[in-house]
N, C-alpha and C positions, 0 to 999 in steps of 0.2 A: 300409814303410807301404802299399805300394800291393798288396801281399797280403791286407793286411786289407780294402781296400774290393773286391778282386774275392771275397773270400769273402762280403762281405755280400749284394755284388750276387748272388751265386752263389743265397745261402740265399734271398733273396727272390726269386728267377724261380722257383725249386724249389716254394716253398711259395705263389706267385700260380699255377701249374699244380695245384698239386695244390688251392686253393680254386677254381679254374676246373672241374678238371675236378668235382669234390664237384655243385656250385652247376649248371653246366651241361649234365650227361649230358643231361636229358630233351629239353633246347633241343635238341643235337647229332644224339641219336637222333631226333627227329621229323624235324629236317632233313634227312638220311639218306633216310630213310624216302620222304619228300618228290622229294628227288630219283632215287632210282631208280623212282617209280611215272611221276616226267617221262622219264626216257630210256630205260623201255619202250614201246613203241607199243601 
């Protein structure tokens, strides 16, 4: 039994990264962005 619930947990981290990543590239890249324009002088 307890294989079943680490695959479920498994398949929902899997598919909470891959709607994170879908949803938040632009967030991620602007903040990026953001910070290397602060840690060059």
């Amino acid at each position: 039994m307890g294989w079943l619930i680490f695959l479920i947990v498994a398949v929902a981290v899997v598919a909470g990264v891959f709607w994170a990543k879908r949803h938040f590239r632009h967030e991620i890249d602007r903040a990026k962005r953001i910070n290397r324009a602060n840690k060059n002088p």
